[in-house]
LOTORMI-457897 format. One record per residue (C-alpha): residue number from 1; residue in three letters; x, y, z. Coordinates in steps of 0.001 Angstrom, whole numbers, plus 500000, padded with zeros to 6 digits. Example, Ala and Ser with C-alpha at 12.3 -4.5 7.8 and 13.67 -1.06 7.14 Angstrom:
PT   tiro   nuza     east    north       up
PT      1    Ala   512300   495500   507800
PT      2    Ser   513670   498940   507140
***
This chain:
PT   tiro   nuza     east    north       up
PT      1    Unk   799560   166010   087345
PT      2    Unk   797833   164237   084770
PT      3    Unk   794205   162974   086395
PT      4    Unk   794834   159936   084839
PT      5    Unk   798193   159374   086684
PT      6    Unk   796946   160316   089728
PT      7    Unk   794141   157762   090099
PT      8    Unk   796322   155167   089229
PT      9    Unk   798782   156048   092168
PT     10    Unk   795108   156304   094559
PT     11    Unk   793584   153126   093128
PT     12    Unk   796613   150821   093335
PT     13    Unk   797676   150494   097147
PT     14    Unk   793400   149993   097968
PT     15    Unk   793403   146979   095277
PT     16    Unk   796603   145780   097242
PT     17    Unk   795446   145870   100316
PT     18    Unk   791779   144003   099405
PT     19    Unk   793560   141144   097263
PT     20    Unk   795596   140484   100732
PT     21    Unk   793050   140311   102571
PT     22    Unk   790936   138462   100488
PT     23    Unk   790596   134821   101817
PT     24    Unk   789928   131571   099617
PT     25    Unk   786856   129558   100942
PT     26    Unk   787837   126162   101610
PT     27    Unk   784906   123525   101393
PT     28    Unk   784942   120173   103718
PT     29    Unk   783127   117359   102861
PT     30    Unk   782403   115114   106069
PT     31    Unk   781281   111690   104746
PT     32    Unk   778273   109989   106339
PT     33    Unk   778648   107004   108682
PT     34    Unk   777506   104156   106843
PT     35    Unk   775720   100700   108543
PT     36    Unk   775948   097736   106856
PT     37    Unk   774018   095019   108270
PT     38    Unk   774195   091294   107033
PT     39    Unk   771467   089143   108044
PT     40    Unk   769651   085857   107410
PT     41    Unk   766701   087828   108645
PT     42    Unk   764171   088940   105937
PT     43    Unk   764384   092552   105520
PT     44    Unk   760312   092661   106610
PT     45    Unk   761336   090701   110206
PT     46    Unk   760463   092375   113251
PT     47    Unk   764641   093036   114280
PT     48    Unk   765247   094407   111087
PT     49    Unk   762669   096558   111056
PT     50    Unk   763369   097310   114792
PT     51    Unk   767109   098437   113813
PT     52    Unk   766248   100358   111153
PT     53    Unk   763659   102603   112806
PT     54    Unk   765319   103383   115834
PT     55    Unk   768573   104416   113775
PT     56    Unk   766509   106314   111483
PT     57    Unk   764842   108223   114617
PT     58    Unk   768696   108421   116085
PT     59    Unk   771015   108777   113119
PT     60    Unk   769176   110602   110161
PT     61    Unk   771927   110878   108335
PT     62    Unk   773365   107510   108770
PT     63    Unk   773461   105498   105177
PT     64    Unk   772180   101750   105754
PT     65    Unk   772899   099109   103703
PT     66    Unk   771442   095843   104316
PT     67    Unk   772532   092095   102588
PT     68    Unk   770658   088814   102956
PT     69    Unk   773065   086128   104471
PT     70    Unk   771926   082277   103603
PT     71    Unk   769399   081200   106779
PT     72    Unk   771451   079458   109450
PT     73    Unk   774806   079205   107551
PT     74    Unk   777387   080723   110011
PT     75    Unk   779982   079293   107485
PT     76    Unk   779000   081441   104563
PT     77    Unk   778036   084299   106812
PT     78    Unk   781579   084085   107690
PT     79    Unk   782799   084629   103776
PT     80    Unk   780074   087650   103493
PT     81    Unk   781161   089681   106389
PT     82    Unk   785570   088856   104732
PT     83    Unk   784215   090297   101810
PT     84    Unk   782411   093478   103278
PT     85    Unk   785953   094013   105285
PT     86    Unk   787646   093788   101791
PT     87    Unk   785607   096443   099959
PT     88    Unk   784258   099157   101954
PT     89    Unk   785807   102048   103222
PT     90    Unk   787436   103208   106705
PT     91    Unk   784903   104113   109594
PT     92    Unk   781958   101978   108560
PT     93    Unk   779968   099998   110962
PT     94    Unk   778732   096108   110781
PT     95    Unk   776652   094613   111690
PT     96    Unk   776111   090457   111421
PT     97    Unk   773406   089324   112489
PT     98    Unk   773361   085565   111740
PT     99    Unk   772768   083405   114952
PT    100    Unk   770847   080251   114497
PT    101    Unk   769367   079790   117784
PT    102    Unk   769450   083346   119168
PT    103    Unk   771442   082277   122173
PT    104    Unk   775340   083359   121403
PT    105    Unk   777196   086090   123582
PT    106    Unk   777850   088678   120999
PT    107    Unk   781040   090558   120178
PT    108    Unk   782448   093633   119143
PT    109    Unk   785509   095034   117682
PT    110    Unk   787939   096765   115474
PT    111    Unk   789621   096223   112854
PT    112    Unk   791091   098211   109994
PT    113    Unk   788892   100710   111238
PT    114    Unk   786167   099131   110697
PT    115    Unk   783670   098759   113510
PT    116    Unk   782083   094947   113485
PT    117    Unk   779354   094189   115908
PT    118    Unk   778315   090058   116058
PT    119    Unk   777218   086925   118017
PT    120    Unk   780674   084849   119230
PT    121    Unk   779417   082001   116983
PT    122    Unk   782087   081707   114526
PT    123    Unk   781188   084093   112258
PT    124    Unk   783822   086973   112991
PT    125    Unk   786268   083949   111896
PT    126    Unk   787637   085064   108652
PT    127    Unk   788094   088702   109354
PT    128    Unk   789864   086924   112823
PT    129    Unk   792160   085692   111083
PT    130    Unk   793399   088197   108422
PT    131    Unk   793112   090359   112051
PT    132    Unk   795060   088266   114713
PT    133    Unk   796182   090672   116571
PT    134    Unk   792677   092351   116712
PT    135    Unk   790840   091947   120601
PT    136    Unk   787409   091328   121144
PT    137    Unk   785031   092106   123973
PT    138    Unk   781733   090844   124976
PT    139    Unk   779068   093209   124732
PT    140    Unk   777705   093516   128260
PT    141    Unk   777714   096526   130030
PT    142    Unk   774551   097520   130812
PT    143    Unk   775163   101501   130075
PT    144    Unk   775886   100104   126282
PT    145    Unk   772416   098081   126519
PT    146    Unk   770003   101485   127837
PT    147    Unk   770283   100010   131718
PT    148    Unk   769469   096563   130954
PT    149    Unk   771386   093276   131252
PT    150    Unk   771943   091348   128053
PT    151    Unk   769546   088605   129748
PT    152    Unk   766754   090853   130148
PT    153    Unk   766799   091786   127070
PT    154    Unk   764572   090303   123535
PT    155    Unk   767173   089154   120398
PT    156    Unk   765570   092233   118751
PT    157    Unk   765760   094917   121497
PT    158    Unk   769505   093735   122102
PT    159    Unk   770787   094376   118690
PT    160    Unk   769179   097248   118428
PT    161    Unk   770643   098599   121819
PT    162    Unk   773996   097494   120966
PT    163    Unk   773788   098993   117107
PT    164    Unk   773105   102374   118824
PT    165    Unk   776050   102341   121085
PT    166    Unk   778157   101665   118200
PT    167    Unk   776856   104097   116190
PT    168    Unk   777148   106465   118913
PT    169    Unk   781138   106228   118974
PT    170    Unk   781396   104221   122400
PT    171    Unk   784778   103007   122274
PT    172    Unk   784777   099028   121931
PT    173    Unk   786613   098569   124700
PT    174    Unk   783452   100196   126915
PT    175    Unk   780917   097416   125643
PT    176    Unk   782111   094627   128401
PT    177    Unk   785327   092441   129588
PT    178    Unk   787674   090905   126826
PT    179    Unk   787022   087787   125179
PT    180    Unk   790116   086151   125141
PT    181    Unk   789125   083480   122862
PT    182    Unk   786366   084493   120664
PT    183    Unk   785090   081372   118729
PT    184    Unk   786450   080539   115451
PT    185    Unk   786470   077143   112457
PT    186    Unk   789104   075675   111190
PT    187    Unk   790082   077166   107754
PT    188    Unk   792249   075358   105326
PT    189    Unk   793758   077876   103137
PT    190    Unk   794655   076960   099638
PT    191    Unk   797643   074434   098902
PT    192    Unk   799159   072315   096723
PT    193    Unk   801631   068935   097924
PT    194    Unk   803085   067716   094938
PT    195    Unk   799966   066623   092648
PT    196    Unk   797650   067395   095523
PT    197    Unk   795946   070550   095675
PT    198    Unk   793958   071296   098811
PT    199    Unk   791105   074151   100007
PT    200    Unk   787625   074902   100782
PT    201    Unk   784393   075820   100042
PT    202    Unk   783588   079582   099939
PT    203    Unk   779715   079391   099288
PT    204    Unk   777208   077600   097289
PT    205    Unk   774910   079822   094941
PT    206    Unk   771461   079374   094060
PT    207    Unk   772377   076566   091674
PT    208    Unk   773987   074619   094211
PT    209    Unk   777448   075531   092266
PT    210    Unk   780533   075410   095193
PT    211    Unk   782750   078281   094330
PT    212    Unk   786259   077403   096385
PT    213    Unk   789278   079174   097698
PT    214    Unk   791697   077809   095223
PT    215    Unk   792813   080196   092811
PT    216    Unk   793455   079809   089558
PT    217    Unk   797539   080139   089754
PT    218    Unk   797141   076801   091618
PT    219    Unk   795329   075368   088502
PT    220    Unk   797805   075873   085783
PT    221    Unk   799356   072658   085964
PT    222    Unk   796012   071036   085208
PT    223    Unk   794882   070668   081282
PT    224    Unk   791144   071081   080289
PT    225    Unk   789783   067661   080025
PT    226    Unk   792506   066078   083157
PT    227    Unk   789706   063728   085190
PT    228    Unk   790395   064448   088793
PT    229    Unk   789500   062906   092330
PT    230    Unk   787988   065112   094683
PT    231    Unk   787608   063506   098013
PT    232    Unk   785719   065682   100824
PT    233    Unk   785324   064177   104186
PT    234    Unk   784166   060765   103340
PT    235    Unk   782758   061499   100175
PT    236    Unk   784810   060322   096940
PT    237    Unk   783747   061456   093309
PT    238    Unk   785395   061978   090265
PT    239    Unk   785627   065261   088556
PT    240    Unk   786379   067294   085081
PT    241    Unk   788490   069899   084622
PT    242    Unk   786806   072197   082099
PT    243    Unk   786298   075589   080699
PT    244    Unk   782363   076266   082179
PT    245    Unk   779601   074025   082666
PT    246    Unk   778984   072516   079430
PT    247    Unk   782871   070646   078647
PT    248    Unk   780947   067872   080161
PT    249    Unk   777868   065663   079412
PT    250    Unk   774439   066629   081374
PT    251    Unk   774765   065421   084827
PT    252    Unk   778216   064388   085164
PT    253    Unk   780320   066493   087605
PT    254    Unk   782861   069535   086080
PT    255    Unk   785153   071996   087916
PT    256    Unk   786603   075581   085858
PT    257    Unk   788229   078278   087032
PT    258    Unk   785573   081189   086900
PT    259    Unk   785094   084758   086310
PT    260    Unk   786177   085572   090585
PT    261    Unk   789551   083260   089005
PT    262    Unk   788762   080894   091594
PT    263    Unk   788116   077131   091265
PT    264    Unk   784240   076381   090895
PT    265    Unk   782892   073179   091385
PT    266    Unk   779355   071863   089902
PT    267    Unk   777000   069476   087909
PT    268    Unk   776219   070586   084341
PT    269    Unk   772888   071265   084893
PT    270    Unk   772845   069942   088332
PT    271    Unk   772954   070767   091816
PT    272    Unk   776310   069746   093060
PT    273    Unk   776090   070734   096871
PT    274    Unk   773093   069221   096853
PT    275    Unk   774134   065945   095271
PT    276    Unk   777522   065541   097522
PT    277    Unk   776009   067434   100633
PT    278    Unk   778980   070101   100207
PT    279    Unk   778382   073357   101506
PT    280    Unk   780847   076488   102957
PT    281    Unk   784255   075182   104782
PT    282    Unk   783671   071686   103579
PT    283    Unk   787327   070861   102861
PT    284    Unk   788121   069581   099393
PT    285    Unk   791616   067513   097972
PT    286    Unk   792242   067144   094248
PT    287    Unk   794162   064736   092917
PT    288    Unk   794920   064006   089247
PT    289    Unk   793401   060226   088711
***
């Protein structure tokens, strides 16, 4: 037999054998837990200094991002922790820490699973109600707070406590007894009756500029240059449909849709929240004049 022949006919049922057995390596990548705290503390305060360390020593691997909420303002708070809900991903944790006075029961719960951790103040009340069917529970079991009571326990060394359960997978429904009726504002969602359009302040930005609820679909129906009435609580001013700031004289008052293609209320080179003592949820009606 040829020599060549024959160590074809050897070599041929090994290779077989060793490509069946052969096995493809199949890499998993298990994505980090991510925090994401939103505060009106200053990133250099005690608490968030507090949280950060002891998830650091507990979590290494846990990603934290931090945002600074306006001081005090539950309202836009509120709008801040919506829009977190909105854009980040399955599995991440919250945390909103905004509670002027320090003296709320706090909350936790779930919700597109999403894990969001917060005083019962009002500020869970957007992500409430896209959520309604979501329940709540007060966090106060003490084996979720290291042994202690939520009494006994300092604003800074709660949250931090609490955080740490969370992080730690504890089931929500382990923190403490429902809360049937967590708090909530009234939210008037965007409308329009005929030549009235109705909605809401989102926030104010550093301006003082009040960027609204209305979207710009309820706006078509309303030329550049119409001169509207805005009436907000008992305030009553008249207002400018325009295309930015500047389609109207310095100082006089001019709404546009704007690049979020929501409606935008301000003073050309003014401070319109400021001026008219609007802020987040202030409820706003248009009418043409």
């Amino acid at each position: 037999m040829n020599i060549r022949i024959f160590l074809c006919l050897f070599l041929i049922p090994i290779l077989l054998v060793t490509a069946c057995k052969k096995t493809e390596t199949v890499y998993y990548h298990e994505t980090a837990k991510t925090l994401l705290i939103i505060s009106d503390n200053d990133p250099g305060s005690d608490i968030i200094i507090g949280i950060l360390g002891a998830v650091r020593a507990a979590y290494p691997d846990v990603q934290i991002q931090y945002f600074k909420a306006k001081a005090f303002d539950v309202f836009e708070g509120s709008y801040l922790l919506s829009v977190a809900m909105m854009n980040y991903p399955k599995g991440t944790y919250v945390a909103g820490i905004v509670e002027p006075g320090a003296s709320s029961k706090r909350i936790i719960y779930q919700a597109d699973n999403k894990f969001i951790l917060a005083p019962d103040n009002m500020l869970s009340t957007r992500i409430l109600n896209n959520y309604p069917s979501v329940q709540c529970y007060f966090i106060e079991n003490p084996q979720v707070l290291g042994g202690a009571l939520p009494g006994d326990l300092s604003f800074e060394e709660f949250y931090k406590r609490a955080i740490l359960s969370m992080l730690s997978g504890t089931p929500v429904s382990g923190f403490g007894p429902d809360c049937a009726n967590p708090q909530k504002f009234e939210v008037q969602d965007p409308e329009i009756l005929g030549d009235t359009i109705k909605g809401e302040v989102l926030f104010t930005d550093n301006f003082g500029n009040c960027s609204t609820n209305i979207p710009a679909d309820l706006m078509t129906n309303t030329p550049i240059g119409t001169v509207l009435k805005l009436t907000c609580d008992t305030t009553l001013l008249v207002i400018t449909m325009g295309e930015s700031y500047s389609s109207v004289p310095v100082g006089d008052n001019v709404c546009f849709i704007n690049s979020s293609k929501r409606l935008e209320l301000a003073v050309n080179y003014g401070n319109f929240s400021g001026k008219y003592a609007i802020g987040a949820t202030s409820k706003i009606t248009l009418r043409k004049q």
